[in-house]
N, CA and C of each residue as an Amber inpcrd file, in Angstrom:
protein
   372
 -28.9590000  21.0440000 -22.9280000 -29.2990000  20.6170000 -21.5830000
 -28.5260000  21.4760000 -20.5900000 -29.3510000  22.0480000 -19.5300000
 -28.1910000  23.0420000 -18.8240000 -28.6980000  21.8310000 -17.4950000
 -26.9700000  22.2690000 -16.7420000 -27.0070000  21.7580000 -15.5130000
 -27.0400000  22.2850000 -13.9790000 -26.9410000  22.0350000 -13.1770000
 -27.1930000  22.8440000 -11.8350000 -25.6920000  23.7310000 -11.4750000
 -25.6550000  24.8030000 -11.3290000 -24.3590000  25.3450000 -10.9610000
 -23.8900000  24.9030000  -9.7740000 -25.0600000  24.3320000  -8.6280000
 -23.9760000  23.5140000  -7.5620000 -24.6350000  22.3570000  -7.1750000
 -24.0060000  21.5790000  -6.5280000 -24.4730000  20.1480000  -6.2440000
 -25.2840000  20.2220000  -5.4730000 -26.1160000  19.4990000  -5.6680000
 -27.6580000  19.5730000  -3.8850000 -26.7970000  19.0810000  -3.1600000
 -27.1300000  19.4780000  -1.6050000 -26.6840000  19.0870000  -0.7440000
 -26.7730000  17.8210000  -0.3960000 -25.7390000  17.1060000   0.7030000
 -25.9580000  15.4690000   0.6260000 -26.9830000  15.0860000   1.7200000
 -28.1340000  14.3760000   1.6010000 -29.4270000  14.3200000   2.2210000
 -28.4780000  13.6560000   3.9560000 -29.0800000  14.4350000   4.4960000
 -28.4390000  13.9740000   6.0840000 -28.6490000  12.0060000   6.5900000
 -27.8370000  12.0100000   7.2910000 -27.5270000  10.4830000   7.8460000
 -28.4760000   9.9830000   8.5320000 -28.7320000   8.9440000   8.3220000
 -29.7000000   8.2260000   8.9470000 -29.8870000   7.8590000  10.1030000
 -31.1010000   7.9830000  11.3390000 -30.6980000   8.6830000  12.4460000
 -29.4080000   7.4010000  12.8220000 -29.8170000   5.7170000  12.5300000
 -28.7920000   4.5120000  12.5860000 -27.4330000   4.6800000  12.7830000
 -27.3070000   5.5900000  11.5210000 -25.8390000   6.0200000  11.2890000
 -25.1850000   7.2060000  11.9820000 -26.1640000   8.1680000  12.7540000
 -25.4150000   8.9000000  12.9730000 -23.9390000   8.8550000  14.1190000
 -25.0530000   7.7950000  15.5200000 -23.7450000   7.3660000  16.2250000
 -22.4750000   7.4630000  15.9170000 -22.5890000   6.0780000  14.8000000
 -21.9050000   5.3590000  14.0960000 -20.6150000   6.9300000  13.6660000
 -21.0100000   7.5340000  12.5320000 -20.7440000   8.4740000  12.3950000
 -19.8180000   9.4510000  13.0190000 -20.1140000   9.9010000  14.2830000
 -19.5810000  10.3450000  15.9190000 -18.6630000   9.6550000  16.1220000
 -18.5850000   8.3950000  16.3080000 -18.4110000   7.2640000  16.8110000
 -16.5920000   7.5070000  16.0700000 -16.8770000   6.8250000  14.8440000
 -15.8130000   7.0720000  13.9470000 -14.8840000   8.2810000  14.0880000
 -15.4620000   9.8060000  13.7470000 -14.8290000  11.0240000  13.9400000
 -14.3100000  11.4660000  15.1220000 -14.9360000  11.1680000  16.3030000
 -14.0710000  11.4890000  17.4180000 -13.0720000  10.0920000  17.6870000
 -13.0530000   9.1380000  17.0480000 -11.8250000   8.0930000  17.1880000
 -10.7420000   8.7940000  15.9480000 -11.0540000   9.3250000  14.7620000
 -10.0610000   9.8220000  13.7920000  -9.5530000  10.5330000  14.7080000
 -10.0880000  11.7540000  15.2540000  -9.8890000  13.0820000  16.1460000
  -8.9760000  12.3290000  16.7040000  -9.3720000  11.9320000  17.7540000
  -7.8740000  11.4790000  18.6760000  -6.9300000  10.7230000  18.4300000
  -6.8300000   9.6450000  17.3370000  -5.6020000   8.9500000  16.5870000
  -5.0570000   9.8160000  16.0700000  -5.5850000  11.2710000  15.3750000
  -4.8140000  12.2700000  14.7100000  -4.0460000  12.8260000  15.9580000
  -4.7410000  13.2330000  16.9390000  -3.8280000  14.3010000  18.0030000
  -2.6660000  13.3870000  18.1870000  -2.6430000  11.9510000  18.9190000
  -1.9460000  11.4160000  19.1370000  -0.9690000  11.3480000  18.4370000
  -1.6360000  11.6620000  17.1190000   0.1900000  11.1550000  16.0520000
   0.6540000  12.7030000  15.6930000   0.2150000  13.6680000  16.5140000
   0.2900000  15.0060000  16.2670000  -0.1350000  15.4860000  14.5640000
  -0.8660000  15.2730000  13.8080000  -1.4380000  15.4520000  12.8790000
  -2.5960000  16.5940000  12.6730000  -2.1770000  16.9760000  11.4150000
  -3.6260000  17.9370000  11.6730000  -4.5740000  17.3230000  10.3310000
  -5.8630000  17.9720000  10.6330000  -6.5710000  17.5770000   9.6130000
  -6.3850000  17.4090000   8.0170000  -5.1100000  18.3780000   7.8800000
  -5.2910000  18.6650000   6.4380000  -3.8190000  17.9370000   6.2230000
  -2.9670000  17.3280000   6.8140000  -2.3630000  16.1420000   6.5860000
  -2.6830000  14.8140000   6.6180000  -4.0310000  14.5940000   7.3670000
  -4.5060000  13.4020000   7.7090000  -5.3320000  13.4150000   6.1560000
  -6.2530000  14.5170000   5.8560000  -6.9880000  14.5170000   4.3040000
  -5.9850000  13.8590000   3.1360000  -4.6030000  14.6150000   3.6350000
  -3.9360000  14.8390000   2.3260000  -3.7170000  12.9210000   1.9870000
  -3.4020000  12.4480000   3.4200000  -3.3300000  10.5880000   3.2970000
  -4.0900000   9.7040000   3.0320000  -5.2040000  10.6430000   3.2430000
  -6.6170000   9.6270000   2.8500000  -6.8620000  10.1570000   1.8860000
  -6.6090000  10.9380000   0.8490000  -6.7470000  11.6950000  -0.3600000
  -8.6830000  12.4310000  -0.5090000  -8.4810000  12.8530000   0.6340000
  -9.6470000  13.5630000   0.7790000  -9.3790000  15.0600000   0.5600000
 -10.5230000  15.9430000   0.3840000 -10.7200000  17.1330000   0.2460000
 -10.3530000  17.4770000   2.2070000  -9.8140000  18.1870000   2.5460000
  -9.8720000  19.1490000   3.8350000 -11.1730000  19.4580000   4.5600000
 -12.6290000  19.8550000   3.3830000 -13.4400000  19.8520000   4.4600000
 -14.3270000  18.4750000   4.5970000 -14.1520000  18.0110000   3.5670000
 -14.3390000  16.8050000   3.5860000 -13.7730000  15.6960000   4.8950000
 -12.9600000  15.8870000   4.9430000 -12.2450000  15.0580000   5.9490000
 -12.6460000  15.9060000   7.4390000 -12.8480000  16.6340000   7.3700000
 -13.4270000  18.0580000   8.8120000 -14.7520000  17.4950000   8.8530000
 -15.5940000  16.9860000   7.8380000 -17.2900000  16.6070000   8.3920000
 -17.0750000  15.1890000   8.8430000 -16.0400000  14.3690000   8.0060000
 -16.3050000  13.1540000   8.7300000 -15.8140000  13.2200000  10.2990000
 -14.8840000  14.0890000  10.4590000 -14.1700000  13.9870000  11.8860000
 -15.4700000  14.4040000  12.7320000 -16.1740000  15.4120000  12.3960000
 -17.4370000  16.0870000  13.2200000 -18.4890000  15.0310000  13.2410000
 -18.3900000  14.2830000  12.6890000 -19.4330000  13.0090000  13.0180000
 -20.5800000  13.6040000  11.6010000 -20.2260000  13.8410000  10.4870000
 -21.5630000  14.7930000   9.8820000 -21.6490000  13.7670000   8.4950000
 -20.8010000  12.8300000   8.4080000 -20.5560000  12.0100000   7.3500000
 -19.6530000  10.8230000   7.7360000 -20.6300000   9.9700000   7.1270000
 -20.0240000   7.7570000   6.9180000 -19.1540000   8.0850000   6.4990000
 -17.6620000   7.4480000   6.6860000 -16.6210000   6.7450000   5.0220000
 -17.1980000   5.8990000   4.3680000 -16.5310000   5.5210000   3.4570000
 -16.5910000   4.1850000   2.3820000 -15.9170000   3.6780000   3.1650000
 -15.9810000   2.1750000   3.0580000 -15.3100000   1.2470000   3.0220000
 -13.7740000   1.3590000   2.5240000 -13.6690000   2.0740000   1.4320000
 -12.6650000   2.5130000   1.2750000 -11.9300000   2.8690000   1.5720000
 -12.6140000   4.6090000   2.0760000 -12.1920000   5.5810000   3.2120000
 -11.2740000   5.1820000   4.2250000 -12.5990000   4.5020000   4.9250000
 -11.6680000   4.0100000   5.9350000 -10.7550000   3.0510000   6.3610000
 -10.6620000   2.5070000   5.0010000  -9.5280000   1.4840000   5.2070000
  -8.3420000   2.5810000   4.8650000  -8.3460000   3.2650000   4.1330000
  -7.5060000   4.3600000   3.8020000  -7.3030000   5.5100000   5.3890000
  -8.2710000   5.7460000   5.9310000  -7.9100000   6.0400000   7.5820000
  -7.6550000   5.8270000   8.0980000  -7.4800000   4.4320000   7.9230000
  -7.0970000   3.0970000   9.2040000  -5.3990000   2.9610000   9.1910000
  -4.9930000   2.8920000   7.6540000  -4.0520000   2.8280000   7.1570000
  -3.1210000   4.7310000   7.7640000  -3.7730000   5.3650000   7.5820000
  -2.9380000   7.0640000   7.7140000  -2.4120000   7.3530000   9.1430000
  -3.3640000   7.1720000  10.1810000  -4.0140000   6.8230000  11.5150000
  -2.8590000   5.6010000  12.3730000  -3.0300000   4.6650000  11.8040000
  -2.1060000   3.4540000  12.5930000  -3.1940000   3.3130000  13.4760000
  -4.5250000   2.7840000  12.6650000  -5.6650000   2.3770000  14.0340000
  -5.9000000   1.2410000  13.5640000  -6.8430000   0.6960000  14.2820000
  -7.6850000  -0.7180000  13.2370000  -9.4190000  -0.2090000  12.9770000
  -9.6420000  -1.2540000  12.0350000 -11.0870000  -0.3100000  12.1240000
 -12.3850000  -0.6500000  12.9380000 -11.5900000  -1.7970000  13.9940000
 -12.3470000  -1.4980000  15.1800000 -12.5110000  -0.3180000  16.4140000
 -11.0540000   0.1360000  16.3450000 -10.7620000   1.1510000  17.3000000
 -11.2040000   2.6340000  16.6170000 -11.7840000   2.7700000  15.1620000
 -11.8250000   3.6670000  14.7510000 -13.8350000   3.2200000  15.1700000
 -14.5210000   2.1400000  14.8290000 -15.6080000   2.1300000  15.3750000
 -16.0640000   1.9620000  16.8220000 -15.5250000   2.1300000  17.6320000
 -15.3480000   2.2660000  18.9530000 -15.3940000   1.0350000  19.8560000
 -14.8230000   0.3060000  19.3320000 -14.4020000  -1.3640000  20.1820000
 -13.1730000  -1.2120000  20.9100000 -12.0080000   0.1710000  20.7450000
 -11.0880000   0.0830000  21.8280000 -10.1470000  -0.2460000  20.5900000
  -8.4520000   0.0580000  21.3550000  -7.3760000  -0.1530000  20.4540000
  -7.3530000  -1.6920000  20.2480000  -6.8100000  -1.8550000  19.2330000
  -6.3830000  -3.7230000  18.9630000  -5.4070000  -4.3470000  20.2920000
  -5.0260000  -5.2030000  20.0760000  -4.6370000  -6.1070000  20.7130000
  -3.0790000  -5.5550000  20.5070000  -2.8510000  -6.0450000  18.7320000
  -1.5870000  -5.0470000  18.6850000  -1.0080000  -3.8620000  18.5950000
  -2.1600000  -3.2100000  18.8510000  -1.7170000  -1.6920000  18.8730000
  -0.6570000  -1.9320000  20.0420000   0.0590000  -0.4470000  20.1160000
   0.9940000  -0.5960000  21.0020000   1.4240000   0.8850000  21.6030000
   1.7190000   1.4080000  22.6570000   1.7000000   3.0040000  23.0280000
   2.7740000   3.3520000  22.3250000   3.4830000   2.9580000  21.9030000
   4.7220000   3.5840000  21.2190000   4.4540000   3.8440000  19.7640000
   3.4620000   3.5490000  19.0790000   3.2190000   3.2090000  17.7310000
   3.6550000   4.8170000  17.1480000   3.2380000   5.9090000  17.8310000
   3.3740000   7.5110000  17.2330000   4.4900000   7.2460000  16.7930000
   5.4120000   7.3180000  17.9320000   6.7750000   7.8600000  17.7750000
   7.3030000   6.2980000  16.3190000   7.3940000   4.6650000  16.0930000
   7.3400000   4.2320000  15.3850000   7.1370000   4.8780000  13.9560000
   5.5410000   5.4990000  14.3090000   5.3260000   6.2400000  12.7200000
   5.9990000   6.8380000  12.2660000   6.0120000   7.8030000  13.3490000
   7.1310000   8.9960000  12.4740000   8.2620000   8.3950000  11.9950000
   8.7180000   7.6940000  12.6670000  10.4080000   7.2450000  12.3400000
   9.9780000   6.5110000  10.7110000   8.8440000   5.8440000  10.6430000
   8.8120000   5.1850000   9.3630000   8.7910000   6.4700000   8.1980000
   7.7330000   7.2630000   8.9560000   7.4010000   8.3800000   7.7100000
   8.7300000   8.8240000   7.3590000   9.9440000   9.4600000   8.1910000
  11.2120000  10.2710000   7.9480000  11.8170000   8.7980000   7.2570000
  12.1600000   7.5810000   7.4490000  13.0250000   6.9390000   6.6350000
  12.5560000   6.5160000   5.6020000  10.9420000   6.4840000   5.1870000
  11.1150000   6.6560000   3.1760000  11.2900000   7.4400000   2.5330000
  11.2310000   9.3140000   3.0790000  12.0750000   9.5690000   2.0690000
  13.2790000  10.1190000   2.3090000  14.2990000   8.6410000   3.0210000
  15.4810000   8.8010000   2.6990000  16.1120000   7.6940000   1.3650000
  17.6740000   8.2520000   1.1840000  17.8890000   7.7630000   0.0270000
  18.3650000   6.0640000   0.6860000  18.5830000   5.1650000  -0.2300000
  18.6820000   3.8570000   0.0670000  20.1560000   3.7610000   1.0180000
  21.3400000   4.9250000   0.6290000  22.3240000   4.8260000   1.5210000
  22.0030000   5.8010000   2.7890000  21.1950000   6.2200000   2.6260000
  21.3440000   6.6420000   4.2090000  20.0270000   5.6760000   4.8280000
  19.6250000   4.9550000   4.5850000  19.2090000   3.8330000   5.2710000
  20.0980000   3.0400000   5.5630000  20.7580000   2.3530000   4.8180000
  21.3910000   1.1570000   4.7030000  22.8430000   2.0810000   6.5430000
  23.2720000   3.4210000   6.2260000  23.6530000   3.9880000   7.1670000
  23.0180000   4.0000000   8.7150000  21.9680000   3.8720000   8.8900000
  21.0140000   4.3480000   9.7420000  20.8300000   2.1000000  10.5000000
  20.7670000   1.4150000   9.2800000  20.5970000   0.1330000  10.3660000
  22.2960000  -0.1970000  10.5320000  23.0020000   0.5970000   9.9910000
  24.4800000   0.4660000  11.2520000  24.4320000   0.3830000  12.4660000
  23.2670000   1.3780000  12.6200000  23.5820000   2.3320000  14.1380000
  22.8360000   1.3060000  14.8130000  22.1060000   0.3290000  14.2680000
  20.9010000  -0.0590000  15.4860000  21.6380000  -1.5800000  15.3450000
  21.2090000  -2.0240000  16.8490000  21.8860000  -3.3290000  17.8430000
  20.9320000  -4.4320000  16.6300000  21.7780000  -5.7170000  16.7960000
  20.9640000  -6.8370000  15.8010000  19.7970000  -7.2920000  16.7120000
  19.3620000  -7.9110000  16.3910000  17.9920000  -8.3510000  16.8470000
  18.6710000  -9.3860000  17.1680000  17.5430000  -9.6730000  18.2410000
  17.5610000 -10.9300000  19.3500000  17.0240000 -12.3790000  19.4220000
């Protein structure tokens, strides 16, 4: 049995979906700028291929369900604000700078955490 040397192409979106589609990718687009991200770190979190993650941003491809709970999650969006209902309630303008600080303190070691909530005032 021989097989096709490349995959058929994926039959285009339904005109329904294409909004939808748009809709989604230019909300990734700008949750990425915001968290200063580029595409091929945002792929690498959603464990997507690079151009893969470049068609959904262009509006040229749906996520899964999956996907985008996995975008939602990389992003710090909800997946209303990623379908264009606007940020959540708890989103919050500071959330970038938050991220990062989370991303740099897992991979620190457990004593330079345990160092690091020295420095910060107790909660109120």
């Amino acid at each position: 049995m021989r097989y096709p040397r490349t995959m058929p192409a994926p039959s285009p979106l339904p005109a329904v979906s294409q909004p939808l589609a748009s809709t989604i990718g230019d909300a990734a687009r700008a949750a990425r700028t915001r968290l200063g991200l580029t595409q091929a770190e945002v792929a690498l979190r959603v464990g997507l291929a690079s151009a893969v993650y470049s068609r959904m941003e262009r509006g040229r491809i749906l996520p899964s369900v999956s996907t985008l709970q996995r975008l939602c999650a990389a992003l710090g969006a909800s997946p209303d604000e990623l379908m264009g209902h606007g940020r959540s309630v708890s989103a919050r303008s500071d959330f970038p700078a938050r991220h990062q600080l989370l991303l740099r303190v897992r991979h620190l070691k457990e004593s330079q955490v345990r160092a690091l909530l020295q420095l910060l005032p107790e909660p109120r």
